[in-house]
mmCIF file of the N, C-alpha and C atoms, coordinates in Angstrom:
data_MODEL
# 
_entry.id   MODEL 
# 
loop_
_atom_site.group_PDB 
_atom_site.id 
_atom_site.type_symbol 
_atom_site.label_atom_id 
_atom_site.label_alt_id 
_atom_site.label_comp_id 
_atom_site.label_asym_id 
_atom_site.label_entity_id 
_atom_site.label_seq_id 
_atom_site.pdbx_PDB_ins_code 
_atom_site.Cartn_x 
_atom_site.Cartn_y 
_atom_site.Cartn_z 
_atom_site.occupancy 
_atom_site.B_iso_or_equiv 
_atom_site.pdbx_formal_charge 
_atom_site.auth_seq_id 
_atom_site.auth_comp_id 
_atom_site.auth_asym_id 
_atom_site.auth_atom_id 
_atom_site.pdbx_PDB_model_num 
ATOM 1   N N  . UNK A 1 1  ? -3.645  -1.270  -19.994 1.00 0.00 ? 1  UNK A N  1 
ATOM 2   C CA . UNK A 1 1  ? -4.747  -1.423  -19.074 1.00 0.00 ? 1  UNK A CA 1 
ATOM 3   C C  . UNK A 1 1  ? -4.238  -1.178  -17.656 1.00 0.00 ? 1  UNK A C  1 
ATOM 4   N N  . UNK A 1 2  ? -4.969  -0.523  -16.721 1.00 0.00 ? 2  UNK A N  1 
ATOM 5   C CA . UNK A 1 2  ? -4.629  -0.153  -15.331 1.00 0.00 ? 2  UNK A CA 1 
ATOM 6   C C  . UNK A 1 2  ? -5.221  -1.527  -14.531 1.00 0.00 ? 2  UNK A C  1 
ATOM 7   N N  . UNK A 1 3  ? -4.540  -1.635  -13.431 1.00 0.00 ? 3  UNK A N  1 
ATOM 8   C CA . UNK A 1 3  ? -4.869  -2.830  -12.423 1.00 0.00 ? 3  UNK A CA 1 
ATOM 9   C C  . UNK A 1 3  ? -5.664  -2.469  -11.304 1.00 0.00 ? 3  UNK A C  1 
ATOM 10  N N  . UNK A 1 4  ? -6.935  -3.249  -11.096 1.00 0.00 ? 4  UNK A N  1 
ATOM 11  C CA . UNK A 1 4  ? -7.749  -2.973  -10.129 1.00 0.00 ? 4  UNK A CA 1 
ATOM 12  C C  . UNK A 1 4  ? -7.057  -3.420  -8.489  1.00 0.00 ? 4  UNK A C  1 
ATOM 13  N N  . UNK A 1 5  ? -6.648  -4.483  -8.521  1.00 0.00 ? 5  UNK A N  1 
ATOM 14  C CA . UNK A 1 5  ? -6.264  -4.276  -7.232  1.00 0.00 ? 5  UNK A CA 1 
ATOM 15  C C  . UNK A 1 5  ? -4.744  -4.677  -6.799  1.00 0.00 ? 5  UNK A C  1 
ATOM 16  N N  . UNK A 1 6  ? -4.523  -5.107  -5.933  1.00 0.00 ? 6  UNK A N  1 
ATOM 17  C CA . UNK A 1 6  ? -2.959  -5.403  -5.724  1.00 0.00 ? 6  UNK A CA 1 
ATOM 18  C C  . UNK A 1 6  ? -2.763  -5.797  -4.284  1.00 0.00 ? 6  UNK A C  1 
ATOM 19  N N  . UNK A 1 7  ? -2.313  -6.534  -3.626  1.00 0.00 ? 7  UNK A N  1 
ATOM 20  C CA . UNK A 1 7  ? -1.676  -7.376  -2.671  1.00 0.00 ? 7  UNK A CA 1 
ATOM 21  C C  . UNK A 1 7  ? -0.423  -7.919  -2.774  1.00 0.00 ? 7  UNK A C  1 
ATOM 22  N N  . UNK A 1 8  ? 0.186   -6.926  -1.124  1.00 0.00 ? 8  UNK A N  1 
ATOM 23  C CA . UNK A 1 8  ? 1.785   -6.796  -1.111  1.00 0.00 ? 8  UNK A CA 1 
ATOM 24  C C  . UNK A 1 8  ? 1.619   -7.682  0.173   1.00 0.00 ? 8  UNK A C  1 
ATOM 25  N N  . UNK A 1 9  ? 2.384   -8.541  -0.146  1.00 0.00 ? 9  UNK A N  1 
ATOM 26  C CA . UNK A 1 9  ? 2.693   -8.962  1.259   1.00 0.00 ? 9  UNK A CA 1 
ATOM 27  C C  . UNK A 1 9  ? 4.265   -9.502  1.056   1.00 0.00 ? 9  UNK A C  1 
ATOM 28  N N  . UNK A 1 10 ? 5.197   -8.366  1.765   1.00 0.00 ? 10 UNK A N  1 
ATOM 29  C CA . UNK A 1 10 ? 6.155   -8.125  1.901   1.00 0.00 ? 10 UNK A CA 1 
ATOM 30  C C  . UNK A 1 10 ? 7.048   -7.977  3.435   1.00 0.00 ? 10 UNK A C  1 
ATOM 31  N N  . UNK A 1 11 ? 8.119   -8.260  3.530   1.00 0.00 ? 11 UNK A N  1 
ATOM 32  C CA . UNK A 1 11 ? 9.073   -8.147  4.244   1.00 0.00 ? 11 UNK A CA 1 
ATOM 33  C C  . UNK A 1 11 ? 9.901   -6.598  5.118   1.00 0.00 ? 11 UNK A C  1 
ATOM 34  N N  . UNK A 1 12 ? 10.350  -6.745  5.772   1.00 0.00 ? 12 UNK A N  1 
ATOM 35  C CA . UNK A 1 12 ? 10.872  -5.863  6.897   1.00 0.00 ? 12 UNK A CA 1 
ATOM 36  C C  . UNK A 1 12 ? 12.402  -5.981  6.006   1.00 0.00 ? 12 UNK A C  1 
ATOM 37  N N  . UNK A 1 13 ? 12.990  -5.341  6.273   1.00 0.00 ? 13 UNK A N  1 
ATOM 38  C CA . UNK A 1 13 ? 14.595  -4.988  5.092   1.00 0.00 ? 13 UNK A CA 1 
ATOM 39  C C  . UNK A 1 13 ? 15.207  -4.640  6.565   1.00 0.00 ? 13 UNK A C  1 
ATOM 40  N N  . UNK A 1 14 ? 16.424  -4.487  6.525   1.00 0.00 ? 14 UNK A N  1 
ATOM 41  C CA . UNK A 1 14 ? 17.256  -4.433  7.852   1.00 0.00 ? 14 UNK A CA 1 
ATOM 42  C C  . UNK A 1 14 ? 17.637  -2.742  7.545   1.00 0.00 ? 14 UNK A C  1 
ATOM 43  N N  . UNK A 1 15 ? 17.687  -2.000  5.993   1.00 0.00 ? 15 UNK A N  1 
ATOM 44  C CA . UNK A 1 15 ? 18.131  -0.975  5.775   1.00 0.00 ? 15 UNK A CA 1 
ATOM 45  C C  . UNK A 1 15 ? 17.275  -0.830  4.661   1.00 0.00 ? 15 UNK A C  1 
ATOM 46  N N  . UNK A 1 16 ? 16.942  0.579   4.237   1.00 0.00 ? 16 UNK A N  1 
ATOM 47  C CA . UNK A 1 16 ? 16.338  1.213   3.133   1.00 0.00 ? 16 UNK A CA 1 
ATOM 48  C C  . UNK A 1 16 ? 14.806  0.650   3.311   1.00 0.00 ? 16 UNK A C  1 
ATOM 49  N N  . UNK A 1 17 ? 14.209  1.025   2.080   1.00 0.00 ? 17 UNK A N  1 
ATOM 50  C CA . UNK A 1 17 ? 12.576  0.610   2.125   1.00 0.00 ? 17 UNK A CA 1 
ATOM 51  C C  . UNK A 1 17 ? 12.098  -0.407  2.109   1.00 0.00 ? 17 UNK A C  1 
ATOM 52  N N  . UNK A 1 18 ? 11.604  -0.936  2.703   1.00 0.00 ? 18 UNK A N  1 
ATOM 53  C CA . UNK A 1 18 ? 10.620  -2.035  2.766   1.00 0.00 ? 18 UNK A CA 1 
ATOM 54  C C  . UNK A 1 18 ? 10.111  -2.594  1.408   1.00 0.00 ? 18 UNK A C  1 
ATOM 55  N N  . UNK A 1 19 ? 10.205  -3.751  1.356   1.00 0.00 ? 19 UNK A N  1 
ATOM 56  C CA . UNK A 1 19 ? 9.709   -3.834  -0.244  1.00 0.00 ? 19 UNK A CA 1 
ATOM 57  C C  . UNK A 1 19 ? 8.521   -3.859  -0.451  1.00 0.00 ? 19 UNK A C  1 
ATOM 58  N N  . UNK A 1 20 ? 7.199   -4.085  0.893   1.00 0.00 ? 20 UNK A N  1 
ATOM 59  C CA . UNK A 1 20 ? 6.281   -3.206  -0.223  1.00 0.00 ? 20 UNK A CA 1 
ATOM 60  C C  . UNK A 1 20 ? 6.158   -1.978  -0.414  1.00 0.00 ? 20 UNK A C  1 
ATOM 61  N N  . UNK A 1 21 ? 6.668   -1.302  0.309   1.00 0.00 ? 21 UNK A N  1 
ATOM 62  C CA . UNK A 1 21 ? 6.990   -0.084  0.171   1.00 0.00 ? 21 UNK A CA 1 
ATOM 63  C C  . UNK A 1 21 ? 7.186   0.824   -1.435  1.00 0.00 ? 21 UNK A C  1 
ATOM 64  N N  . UNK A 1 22 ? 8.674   -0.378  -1.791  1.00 0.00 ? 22 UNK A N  1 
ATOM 65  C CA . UNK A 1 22 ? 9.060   -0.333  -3.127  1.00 0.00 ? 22 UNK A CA 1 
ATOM 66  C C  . UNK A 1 22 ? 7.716   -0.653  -4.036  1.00 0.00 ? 22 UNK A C  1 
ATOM 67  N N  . UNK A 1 23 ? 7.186   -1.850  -4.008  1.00 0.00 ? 23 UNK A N  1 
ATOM 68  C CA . UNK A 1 23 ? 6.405   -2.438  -4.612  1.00 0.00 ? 23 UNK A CA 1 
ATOM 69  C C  . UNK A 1 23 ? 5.392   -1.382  -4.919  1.00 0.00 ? 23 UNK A C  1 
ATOM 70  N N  . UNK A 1 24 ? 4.107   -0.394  -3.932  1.00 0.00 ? 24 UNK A N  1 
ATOM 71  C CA . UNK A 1 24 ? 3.508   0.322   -3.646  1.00 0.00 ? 24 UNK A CA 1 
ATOM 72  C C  . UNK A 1 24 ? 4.190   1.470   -5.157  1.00 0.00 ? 24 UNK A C  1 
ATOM 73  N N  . UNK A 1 25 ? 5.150   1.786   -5.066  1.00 0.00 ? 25 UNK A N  1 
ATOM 74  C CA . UNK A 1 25 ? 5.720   3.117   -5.655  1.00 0.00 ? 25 UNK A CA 1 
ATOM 75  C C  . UNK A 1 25 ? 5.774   2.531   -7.137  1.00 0.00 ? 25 UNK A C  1 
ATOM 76  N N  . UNK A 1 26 ? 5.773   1.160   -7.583  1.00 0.00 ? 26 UNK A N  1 
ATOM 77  C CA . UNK A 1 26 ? 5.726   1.364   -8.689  1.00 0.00 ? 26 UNK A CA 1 
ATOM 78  C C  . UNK A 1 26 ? 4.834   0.912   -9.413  1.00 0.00 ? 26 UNK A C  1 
ATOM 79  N N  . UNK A 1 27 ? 3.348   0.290   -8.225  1.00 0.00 ? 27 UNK A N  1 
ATOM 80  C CA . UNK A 1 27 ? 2.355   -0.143  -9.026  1.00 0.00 ? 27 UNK A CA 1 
ATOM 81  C C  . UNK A 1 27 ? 1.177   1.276   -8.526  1.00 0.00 ? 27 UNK A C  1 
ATOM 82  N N  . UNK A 1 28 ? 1.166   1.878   -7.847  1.00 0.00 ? 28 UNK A N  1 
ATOM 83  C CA . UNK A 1 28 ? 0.741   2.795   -7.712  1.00 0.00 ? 28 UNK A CA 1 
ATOM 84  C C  . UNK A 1 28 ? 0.026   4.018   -8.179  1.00 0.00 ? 28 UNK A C  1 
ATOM 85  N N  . UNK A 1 29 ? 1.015   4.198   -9.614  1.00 0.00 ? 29 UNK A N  1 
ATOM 86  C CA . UNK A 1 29 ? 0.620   4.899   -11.139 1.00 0.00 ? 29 UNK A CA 1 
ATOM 87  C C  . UNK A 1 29 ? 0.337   4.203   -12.144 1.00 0.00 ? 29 UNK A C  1 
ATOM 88  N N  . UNK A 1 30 ? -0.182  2.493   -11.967 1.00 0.00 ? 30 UNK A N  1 
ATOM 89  C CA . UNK A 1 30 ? -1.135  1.867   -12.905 1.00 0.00 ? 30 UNK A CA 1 
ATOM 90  C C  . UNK A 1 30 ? -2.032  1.570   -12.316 1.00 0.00 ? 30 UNK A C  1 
ATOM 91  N N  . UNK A 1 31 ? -2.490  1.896   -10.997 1.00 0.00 ? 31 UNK A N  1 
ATOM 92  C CA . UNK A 1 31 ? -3.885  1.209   -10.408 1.00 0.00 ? 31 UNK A CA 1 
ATOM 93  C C  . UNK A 1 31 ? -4.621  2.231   -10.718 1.00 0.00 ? 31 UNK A C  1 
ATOM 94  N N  . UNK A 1 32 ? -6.160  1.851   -11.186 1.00 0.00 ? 32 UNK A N  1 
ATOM 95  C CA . UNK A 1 32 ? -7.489  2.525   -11.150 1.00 0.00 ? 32 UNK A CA 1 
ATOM 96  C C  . UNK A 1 32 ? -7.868  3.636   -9.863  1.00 0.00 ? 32 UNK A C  1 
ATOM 97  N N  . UNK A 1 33 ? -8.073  4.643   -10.498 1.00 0.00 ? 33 UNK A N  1 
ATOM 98  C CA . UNK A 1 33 ? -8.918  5.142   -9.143  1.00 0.00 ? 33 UNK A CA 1 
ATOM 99  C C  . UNK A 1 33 ? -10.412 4.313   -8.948  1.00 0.00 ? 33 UNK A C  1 
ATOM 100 N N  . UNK A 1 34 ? -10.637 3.982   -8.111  1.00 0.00 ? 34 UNK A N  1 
ATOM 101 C CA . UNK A 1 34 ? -11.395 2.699   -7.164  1.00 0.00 ? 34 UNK A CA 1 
ATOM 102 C C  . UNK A 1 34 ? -10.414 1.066   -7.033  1.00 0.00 ? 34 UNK A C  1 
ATOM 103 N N  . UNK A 1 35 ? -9.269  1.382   -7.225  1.00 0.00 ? 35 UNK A N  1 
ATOM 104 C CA . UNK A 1 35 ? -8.702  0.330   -6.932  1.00 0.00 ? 35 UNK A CA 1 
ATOM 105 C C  . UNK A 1 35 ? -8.034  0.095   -5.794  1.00 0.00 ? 35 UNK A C  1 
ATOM 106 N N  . UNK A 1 36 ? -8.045  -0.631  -5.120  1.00 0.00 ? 36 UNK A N  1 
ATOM 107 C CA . UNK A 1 36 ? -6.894  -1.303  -4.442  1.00 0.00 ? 36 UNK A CA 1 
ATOM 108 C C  . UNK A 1 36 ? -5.883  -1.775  -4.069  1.00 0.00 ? 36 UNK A C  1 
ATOM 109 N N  . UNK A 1 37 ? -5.140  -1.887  -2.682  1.00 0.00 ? 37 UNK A N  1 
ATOM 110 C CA . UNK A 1 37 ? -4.140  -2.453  -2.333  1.00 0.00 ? 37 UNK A CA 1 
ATOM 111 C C  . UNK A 1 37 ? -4.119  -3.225  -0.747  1.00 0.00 ? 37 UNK A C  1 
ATOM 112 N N  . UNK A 1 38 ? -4.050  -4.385  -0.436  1.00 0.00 ? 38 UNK A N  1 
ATOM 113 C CA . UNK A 1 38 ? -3.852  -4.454  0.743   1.00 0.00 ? 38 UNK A CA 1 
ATOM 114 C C  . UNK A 1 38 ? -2.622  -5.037  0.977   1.00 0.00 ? 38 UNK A C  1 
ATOM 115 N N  . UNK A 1 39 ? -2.137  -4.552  2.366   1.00 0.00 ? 39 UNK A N  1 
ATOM 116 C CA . UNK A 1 39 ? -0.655  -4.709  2.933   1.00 0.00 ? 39 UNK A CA 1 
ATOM 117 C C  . UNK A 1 39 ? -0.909  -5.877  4.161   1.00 0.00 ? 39 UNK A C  1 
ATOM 118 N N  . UNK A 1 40 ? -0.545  -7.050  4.424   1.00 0.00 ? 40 UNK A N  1 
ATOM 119 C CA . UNK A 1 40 ? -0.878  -7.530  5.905   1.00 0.00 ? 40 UNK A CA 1 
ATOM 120 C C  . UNK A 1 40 ? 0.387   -6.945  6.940   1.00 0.00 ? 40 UNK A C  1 
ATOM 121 N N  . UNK A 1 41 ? 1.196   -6.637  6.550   1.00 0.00 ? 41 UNK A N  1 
ATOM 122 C CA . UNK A 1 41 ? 2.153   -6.431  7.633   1.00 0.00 ? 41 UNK A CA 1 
ATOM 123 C C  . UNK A 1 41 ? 2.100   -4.932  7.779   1.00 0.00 ? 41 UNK A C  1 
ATOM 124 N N  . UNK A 1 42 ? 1.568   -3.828  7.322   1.00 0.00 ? 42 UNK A N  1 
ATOM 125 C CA . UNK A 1 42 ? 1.314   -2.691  7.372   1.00 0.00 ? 42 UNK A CA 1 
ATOM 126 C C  . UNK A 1 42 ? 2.621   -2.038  7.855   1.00 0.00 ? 42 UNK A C  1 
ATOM 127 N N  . UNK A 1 43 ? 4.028   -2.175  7.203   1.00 0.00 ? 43 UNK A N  1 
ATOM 128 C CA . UNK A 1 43 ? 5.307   -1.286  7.626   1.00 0.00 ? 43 UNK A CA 1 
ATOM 129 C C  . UNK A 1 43 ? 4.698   -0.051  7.331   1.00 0.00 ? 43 UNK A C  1 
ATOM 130 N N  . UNK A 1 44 ? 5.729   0.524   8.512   1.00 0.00 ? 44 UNK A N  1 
ATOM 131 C CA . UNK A 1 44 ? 6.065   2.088   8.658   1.00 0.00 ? 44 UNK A CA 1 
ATOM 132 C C  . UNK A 1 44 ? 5.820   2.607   7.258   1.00 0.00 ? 44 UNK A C  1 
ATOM 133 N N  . UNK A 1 45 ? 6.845   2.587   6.548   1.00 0.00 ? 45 UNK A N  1 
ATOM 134 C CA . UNK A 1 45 ? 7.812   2.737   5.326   1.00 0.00 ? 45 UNK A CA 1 
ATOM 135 C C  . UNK A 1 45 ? 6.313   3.145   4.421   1.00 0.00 ? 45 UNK A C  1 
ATOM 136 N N  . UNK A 1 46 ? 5.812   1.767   4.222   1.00 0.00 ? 46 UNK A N  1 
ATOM 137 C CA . UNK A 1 46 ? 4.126   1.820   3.498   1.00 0.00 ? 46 UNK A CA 1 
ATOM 138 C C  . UNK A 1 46 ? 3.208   1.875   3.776   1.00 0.00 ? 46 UNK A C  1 
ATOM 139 N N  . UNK A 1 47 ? 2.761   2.273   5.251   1.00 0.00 ? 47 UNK A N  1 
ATOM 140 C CA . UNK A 1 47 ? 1.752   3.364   5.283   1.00 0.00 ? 47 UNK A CA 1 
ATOM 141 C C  . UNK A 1 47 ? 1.958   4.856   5.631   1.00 0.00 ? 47 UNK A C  1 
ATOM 142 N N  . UNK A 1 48 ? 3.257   5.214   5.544   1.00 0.00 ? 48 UNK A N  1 
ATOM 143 C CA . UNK A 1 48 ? 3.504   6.636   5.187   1.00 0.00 ? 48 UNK A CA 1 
ATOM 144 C C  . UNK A 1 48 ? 3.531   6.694   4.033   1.00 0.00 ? 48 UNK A C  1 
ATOM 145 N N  . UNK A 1 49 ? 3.646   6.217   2.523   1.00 0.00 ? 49 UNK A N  1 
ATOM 146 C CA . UNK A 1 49 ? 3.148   6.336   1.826   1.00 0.00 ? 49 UNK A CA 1 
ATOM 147 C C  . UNK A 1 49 ? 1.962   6.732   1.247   1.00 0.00 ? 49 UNK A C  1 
ATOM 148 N N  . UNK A 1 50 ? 1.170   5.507   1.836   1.00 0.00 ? 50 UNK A N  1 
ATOM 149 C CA . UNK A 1 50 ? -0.235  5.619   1.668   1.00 0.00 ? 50 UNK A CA 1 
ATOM 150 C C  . UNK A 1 50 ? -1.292  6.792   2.276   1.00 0.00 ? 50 UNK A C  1 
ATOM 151 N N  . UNK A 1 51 ? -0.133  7.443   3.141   1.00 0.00 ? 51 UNK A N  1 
ATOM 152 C CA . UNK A 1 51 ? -1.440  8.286   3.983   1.00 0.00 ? 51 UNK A CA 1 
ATOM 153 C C  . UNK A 1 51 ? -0.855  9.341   3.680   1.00 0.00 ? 51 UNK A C  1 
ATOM 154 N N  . UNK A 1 52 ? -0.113  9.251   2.711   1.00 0.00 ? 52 UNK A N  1 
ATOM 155 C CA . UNK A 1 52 ? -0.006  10.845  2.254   1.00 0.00 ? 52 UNK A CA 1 
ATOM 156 C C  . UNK A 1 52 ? -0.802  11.090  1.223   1.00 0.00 ? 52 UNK A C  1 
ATOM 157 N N  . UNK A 1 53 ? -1.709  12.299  1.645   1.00 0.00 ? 53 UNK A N  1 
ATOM 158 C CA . UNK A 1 53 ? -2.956  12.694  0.464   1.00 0.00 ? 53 UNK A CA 1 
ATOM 159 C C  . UNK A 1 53 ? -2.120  12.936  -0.834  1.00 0.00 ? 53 UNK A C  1 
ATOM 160 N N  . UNK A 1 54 ? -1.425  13.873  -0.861  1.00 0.00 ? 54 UNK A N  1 
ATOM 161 C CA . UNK A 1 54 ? -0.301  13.180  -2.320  1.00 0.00 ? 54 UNK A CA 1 
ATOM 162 C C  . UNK A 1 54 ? -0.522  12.561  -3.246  1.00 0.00 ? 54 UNK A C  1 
ATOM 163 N N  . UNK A 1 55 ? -0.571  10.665  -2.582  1.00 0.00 ? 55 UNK A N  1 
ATOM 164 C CA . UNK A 1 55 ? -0.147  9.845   -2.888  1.00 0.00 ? 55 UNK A CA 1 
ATOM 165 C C  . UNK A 1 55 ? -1.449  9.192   -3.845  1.00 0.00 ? 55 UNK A C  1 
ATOM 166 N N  . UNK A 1 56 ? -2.343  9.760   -3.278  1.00 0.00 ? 56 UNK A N  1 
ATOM 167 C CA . UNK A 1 56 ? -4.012  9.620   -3.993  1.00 0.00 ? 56 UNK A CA 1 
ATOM 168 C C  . UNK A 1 56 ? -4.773  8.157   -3.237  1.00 0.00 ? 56 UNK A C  1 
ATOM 169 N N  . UNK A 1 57 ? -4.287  8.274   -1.716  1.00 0.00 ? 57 UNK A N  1 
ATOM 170 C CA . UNK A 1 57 ? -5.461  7.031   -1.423  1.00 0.00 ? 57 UNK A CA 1 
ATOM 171 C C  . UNK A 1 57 ? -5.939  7.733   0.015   1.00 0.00 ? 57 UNK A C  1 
ATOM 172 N N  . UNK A 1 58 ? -6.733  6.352   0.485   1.00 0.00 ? 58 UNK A N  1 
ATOM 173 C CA . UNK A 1 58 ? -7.219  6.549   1.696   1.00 0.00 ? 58 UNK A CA 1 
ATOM 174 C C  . UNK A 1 58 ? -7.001  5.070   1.796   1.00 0.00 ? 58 UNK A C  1 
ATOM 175 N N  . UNK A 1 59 ? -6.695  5.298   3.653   1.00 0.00 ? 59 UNK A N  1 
ATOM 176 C CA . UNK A 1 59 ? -6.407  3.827   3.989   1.00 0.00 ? 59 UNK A CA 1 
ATOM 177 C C  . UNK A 1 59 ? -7.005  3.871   5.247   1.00 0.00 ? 59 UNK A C  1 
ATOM 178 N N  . UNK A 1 60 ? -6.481  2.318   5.760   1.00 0.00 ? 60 UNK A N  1 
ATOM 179 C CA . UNK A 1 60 ? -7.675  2.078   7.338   1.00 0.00 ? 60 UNK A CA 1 
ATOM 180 C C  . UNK A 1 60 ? -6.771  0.711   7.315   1.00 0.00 ? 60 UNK A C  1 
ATOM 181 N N  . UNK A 1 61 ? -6.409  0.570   8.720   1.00 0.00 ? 61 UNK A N  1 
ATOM 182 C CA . UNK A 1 61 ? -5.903  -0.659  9.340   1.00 0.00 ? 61 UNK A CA 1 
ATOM 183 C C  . UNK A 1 61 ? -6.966  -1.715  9.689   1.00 0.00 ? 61 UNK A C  1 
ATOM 184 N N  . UNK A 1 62 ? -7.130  -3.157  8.902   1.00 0.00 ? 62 UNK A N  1 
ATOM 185 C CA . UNK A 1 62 ? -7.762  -3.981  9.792   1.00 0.00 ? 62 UNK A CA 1 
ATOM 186 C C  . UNK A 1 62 ? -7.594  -4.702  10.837  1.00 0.00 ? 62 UNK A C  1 
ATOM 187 N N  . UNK A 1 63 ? -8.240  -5.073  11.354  1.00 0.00 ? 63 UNK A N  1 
ATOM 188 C CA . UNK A 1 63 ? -7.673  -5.840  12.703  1.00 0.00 ? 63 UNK A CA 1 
ATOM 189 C C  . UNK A 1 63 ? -7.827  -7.486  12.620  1.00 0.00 ? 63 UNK A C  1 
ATOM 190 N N  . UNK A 1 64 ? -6.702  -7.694  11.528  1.00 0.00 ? 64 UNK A N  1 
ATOM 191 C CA . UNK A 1 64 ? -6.257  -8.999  10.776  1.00 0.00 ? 64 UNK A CA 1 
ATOM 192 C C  . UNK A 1 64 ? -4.471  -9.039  10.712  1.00 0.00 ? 64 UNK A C  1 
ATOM 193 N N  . UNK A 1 65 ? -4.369  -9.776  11.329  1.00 0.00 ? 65 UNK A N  1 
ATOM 194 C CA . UNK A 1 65 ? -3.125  -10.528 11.641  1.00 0.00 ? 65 UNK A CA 1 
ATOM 195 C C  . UNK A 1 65 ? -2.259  -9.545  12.330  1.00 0.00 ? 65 UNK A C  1 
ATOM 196 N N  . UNK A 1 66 ? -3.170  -8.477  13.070  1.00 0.00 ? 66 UNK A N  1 
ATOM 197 C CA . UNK A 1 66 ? -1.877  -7.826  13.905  1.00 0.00 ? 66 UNK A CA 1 
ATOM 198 C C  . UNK A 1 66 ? -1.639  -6.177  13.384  1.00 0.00 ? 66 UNK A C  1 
ATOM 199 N N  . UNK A 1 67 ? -2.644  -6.199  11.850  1.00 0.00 ? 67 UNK A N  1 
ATOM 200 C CA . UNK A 1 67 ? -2.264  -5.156  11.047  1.00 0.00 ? 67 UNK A CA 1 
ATOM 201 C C  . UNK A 1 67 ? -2.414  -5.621  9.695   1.00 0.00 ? 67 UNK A C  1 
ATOM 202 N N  . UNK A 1 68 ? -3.567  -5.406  8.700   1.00 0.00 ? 68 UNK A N  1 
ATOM 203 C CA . UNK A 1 68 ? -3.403  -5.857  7.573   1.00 0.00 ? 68 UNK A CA 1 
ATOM 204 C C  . UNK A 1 68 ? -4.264  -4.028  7.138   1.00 0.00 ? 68 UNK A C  1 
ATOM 205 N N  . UNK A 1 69 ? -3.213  -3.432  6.237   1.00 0.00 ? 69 UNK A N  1 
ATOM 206 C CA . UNK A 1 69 ? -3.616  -1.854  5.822   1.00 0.00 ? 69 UNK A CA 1 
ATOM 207 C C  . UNK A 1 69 ? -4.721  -2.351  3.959   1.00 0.00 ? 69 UNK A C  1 
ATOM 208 N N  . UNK A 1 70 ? -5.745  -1.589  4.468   1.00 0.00 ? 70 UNK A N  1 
ATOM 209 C CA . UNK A 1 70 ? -6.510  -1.518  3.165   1.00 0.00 ? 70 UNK A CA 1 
ATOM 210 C C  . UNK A 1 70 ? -6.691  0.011   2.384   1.00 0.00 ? 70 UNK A C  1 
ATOM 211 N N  . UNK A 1 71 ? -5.815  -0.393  1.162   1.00 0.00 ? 71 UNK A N  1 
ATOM 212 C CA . UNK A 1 71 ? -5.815  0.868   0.868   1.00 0.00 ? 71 UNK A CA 1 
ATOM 213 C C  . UNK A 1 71 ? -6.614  1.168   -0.011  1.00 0.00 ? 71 UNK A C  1 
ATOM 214 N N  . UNK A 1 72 ? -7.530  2.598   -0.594  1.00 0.00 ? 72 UNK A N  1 
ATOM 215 C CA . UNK A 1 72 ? -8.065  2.929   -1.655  1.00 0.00 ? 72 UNK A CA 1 
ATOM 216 C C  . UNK A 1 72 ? -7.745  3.770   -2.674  1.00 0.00 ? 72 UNK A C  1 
ATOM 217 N N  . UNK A 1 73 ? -7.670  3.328   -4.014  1.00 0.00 ? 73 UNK A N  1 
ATOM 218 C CA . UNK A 1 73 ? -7.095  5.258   -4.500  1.00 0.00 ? 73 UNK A CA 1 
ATOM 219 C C  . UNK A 1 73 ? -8.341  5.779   -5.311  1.00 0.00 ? 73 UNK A C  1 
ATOM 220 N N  . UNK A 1 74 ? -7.844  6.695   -5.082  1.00 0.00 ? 74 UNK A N  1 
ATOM 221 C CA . UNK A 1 74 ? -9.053  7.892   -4.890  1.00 0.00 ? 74 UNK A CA 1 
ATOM 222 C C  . UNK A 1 74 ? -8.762  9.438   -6.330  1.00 0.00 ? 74 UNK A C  1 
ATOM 223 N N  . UNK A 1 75 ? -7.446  9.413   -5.810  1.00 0.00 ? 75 UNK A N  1 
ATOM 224 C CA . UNK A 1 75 ? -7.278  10.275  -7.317  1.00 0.00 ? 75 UNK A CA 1 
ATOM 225 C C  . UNK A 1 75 ? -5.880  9.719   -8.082  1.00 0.00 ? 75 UNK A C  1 
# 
C-alpha cells in the first residue's frame, strides 16, 4: 500500500544531507500521487528536492514557524 501523507520534521546536519532530505528520498516512491509531505524547517537540501519537476511534486512555503514547505505529488 502507498502512503498518503508524510511529515518530516527534521534537523540541520553540520555535513551531507539533511535528514529530511534523506527521509524525502526514500518515502517519496511510496507516496500516492495526491499525497503529501510537509517540512516545518524547509532546508535547502529539501526543497531542492522538492522543486525539482523530476521529482513529481509541487510545493509552496507557509508562513508557519518561519518556513513550514507543503509539498504535493503530482506524478
Amino acid at each position: 500500500m502507498r502512503a498518503r501523507r508524510c511529515a518530516i520534521d527534521g534537523w540541520p546536519g553540520d555535513k551531507g544531507p539533511t535528514l529530511a532530505r534523506q527521509v524525502v528520498e526514500i518515502v517519496a516512491p511510496q507516496l500516492r500521487v495526491g499525497g503529501y509531505v510537509m517540512n516545518d524547517n524547509a532546508e535547502a537540501d529539501f526543497l531542492e528536492f522538492v522543486r525539482d519537476p523530476d521529482n513529481g511534486f509541487v510545493s509552496i512555503t507557509l508562513p508557519l514557524k518561519g518556513g513550514t514547505e507543503l509539498c504535493l505529488k503530482v506524478a
